[in-house]
DOKOL-796336 format. One record per residue: residue in three letters; y, z, x of N, C-alpha, C in turn. Coordinates in pm, whole numbers. Layout:
! DOKOL-796336
[ALA, [Y, Z, X], [Y, Z, X], [Y, Z, X]];
...
//
This chain:
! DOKOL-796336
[UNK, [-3913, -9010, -2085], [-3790, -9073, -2122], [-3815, -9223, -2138]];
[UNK, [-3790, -9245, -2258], [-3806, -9440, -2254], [-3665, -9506, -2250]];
[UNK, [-3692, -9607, -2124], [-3590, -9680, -2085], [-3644, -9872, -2096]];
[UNK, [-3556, -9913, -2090], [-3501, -10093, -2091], [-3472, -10062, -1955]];
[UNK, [-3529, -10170, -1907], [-3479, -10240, -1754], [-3384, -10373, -1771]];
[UNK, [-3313, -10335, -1730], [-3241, -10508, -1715], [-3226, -10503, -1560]];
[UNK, [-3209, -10702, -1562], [-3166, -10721, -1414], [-3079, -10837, -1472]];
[UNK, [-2934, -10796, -1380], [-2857, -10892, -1430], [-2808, -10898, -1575]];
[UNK, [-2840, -10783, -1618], [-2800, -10801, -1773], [-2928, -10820, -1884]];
[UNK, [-3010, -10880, -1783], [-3154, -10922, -1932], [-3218, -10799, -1900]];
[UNK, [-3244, -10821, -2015], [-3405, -10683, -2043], [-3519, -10751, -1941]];
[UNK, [-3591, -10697, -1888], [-3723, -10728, -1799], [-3835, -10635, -1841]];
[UNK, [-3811, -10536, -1854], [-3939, -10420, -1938], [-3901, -10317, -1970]];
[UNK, [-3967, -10251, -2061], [-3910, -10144, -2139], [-4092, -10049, -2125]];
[UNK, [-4041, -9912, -2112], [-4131, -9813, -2103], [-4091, -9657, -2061]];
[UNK, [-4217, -9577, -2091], [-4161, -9475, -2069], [-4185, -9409, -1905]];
[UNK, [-4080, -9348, -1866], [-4072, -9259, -1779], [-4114, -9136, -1755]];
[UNK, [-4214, -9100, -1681], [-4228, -8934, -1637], [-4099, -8924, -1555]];
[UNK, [-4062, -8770, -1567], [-3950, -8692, -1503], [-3959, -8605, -1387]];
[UNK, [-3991, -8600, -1269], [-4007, -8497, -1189], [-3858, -8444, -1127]];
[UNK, [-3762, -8353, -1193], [-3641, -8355, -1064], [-3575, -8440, -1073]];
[UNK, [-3521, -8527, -988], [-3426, -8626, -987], [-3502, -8752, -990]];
[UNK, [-3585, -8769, -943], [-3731, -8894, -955], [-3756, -8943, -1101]];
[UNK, [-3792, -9001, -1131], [-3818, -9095, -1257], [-3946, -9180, -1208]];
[UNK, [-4103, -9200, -1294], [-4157, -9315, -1266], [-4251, -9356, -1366]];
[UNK, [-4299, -9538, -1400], [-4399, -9470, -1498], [-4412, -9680, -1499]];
[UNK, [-4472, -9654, -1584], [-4524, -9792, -1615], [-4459, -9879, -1725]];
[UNK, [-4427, -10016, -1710], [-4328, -10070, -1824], [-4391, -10208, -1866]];
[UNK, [-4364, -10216, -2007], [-4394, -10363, -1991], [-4331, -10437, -2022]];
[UNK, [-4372, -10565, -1938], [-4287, -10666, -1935], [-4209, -10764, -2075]];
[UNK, [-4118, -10816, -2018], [-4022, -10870, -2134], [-4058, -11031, -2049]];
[UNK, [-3988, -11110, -2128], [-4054, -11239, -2118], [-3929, -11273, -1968]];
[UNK, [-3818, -11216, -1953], [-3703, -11246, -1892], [-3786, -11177, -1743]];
[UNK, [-3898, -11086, -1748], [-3921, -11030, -1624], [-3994, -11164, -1529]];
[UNK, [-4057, -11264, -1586], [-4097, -11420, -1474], [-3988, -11436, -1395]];
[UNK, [-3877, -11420, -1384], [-3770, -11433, -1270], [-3802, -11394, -1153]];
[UNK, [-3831, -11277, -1196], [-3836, -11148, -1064], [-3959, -11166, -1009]];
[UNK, [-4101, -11149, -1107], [-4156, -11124, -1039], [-4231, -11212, -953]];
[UNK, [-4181, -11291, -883], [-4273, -11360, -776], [-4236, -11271, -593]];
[UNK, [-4049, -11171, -688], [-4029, -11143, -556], [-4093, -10987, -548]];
[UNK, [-4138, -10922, -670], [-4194, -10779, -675], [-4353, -10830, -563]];
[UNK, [-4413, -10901, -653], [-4541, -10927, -607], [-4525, -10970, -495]];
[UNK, [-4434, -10996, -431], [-4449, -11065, -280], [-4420, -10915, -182]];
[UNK, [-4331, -10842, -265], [-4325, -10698, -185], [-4440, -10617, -162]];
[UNK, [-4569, -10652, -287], [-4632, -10615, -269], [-4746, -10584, -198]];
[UNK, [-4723, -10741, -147], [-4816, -10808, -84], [-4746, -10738, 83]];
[UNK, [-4651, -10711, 111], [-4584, -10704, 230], [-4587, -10548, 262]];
[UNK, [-4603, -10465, 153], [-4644, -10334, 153], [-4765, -10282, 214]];
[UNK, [-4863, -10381, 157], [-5026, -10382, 212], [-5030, -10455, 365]];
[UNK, [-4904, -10577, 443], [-4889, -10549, 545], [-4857, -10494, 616]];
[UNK, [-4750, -10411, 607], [-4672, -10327, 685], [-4730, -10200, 713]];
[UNK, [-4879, -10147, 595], [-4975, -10068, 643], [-5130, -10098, 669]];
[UNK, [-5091, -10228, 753], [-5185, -10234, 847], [-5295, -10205, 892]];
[UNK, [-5445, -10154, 938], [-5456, -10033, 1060], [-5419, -10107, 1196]];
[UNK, [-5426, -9982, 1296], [-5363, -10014, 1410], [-5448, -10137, 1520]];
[UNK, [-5619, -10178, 1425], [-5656, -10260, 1505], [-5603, -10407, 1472]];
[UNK, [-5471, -10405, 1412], [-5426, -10552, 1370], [-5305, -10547, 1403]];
[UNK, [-5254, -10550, 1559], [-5153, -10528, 1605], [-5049, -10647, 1557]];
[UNK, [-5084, -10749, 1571], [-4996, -10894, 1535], [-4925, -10825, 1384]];
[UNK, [-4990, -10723, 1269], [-4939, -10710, 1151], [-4968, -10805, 1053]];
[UNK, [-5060, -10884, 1093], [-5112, -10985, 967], [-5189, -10961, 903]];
[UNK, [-5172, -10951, 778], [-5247, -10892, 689], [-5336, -11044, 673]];
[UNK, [-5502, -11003, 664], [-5617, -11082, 642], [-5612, -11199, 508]];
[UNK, [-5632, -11095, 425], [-5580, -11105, 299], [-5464, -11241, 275]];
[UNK, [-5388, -11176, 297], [-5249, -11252, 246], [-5210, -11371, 403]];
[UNK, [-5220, -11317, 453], [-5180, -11422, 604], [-5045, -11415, 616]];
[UNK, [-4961, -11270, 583], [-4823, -11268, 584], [-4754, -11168, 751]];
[UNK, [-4694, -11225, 835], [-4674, -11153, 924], [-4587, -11016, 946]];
[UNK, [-4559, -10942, 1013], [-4446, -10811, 954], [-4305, -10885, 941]];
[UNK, [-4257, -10984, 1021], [-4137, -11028, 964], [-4105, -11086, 843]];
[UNK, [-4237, -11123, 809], [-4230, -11204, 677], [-4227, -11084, 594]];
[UNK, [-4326, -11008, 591], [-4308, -10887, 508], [-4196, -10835, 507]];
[UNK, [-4123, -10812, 641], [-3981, -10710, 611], [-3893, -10816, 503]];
[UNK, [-3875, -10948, 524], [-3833, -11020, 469], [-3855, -11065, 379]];
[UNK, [-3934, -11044, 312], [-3989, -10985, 172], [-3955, -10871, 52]];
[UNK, [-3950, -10757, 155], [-3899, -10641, 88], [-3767, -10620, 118]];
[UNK, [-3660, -10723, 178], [-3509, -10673, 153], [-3496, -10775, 53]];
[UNK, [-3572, -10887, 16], [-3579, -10987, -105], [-3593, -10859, -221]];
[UNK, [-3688, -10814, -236], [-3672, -10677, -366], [-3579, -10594, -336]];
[UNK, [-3505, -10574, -244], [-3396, -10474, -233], [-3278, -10534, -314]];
[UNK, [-3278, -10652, -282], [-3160, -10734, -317], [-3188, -10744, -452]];
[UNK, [-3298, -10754, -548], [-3349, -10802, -684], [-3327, -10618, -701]];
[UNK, [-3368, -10497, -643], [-3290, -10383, -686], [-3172, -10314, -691]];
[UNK, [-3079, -10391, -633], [-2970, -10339, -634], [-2921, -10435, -796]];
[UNK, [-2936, -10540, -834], [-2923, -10569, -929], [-2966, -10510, -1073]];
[UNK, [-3077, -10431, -1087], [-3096, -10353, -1183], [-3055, -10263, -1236]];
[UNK, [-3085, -10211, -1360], [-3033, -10107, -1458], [-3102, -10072, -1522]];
[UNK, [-3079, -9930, -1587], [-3178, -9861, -1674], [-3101, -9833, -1761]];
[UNK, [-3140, -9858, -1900], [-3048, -9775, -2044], [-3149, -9679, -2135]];
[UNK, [-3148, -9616, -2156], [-3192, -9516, -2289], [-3220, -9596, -2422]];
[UNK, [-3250, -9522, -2468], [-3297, -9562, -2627], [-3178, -9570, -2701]];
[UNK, [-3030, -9508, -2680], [-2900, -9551, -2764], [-2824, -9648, -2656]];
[UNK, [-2858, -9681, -2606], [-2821, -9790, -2475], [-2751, -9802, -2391]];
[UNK, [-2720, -9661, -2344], [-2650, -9578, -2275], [-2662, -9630, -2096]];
[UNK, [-2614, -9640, -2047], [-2665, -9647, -1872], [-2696, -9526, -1810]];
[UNK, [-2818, -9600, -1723], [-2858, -9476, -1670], [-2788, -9417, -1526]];
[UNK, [-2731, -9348, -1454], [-2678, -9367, -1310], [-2798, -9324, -1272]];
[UNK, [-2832, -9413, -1135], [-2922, -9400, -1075], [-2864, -9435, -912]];
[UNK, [-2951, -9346, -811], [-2948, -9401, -648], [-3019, -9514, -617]];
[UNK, [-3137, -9547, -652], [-3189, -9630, -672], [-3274, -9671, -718]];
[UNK, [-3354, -9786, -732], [-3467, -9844, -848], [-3531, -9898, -765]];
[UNK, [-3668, -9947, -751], [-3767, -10007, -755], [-3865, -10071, -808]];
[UNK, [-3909, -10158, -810], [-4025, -10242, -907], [-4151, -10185, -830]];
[UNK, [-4276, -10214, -891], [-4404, -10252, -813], [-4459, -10325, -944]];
[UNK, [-4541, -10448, -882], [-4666, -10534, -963], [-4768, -10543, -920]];
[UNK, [-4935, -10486, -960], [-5002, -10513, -885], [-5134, -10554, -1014]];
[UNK, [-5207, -10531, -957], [-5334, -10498, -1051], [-5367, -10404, -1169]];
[UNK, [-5286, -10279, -1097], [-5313, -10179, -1166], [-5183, -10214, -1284]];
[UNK, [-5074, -10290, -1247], [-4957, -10289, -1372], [-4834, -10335, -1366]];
[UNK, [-4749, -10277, -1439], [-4568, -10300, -1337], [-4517, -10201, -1401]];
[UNK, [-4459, -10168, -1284], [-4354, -10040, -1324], [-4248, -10023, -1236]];
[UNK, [-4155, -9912, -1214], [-4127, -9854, -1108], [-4084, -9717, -1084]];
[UNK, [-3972, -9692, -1046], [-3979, -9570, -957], [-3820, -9541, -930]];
[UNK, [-3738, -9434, -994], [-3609, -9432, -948], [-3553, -9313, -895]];
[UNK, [-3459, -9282, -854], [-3371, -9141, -831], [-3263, -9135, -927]];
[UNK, [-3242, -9073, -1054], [-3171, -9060, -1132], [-3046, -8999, -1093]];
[UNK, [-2959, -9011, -1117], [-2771, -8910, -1056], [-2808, -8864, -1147]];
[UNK, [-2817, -8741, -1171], [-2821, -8626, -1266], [-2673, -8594, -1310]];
[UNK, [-2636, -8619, -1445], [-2501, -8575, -1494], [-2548, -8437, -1585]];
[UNK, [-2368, -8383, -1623], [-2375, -8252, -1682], [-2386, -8284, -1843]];
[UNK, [-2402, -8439, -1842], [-2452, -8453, -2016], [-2624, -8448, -2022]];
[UNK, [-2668, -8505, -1899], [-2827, -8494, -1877], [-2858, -8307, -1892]];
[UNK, [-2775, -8222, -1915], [-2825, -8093, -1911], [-2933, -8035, -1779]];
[UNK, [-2927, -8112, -1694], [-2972, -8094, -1557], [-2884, -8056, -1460]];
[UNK, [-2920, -7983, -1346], [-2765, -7903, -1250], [-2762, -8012, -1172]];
[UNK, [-2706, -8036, -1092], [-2660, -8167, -998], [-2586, -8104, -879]];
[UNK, [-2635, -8134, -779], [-2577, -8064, -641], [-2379, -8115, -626]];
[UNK, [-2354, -8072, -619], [-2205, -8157, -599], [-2148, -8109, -451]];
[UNK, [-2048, -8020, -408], [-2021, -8022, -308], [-2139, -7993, -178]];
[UNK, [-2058, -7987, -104], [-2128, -8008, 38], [-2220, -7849, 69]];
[UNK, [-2159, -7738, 30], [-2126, -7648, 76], [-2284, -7547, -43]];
[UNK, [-2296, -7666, -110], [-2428, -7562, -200], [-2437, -7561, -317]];
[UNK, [-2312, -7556, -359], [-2295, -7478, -498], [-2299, -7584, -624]];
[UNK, [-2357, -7553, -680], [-2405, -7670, -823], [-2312, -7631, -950]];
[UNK, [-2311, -7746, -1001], [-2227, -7746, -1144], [-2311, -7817, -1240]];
[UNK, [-2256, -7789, -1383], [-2349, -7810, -1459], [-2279, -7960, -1515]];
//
């Protein structure tokens, strides 16, 4: 599925999506409007590689980066906050409903990673009540 990212309204990258289920993920590239963001993706990133540690670095400081786990947690509610601002549209520029979005920037690229709300125009079943029973 190829989607536009906006944050805040601007485009940030456009690419396509693999589909697993309700999951969405894939690699995008960047739009010139994505320099906003990413100093706070890449800093999540960096806080990701602290927060998994090994256990002989109890303090949580990553070598590397010299970032502590508070700094890291405080890091990644900085991208929470830069994801709750995002959006995904389709190729007729449709919105996407989604639970939530994620960025990652690393070496290997930028992309991310979402949970799509499955509607009955997506031709996908969507759990609705409590009790089991799906509608289309």
């Amino acid at each position: 599925m190829r989607v536009t990212v906006l944050h805040c309204g601007e485009p940030i990258g456009v690419g396509e999506l693999a589909l697993a289920g309700r999951l969405a993920a894939g690699d995008l590239d960047a739009l010139p409007a994505y320099r906003a963001v990413r100093p706070v993706v890449r800093g999540a990133e960096c806080a990701r590689r602290t927060l998994g540690a090994p256990p002989e670095n109890p303090e949580g400081v990553d070598a590397a980066d010299g970032v502590t786990c508070l700094e890291a947690l405080a890091r990644l509610d900085a991208l929470a906050a830069v994801a709750a601002e995002l959006e995904l549209r389709d190729t007729r520029g449709a919105r996407l409903a989604t639970e939530w979005v994620t960025l990652w920037d690393h070496a290997g690229g930028f992309g991310l990673m979402a949970e799509l709300t499955l509607t009955p125009q997506s031709g996908v079943r969507r759990p609705v009540p409590r009790d089991g029973a799906y509608a289309l």
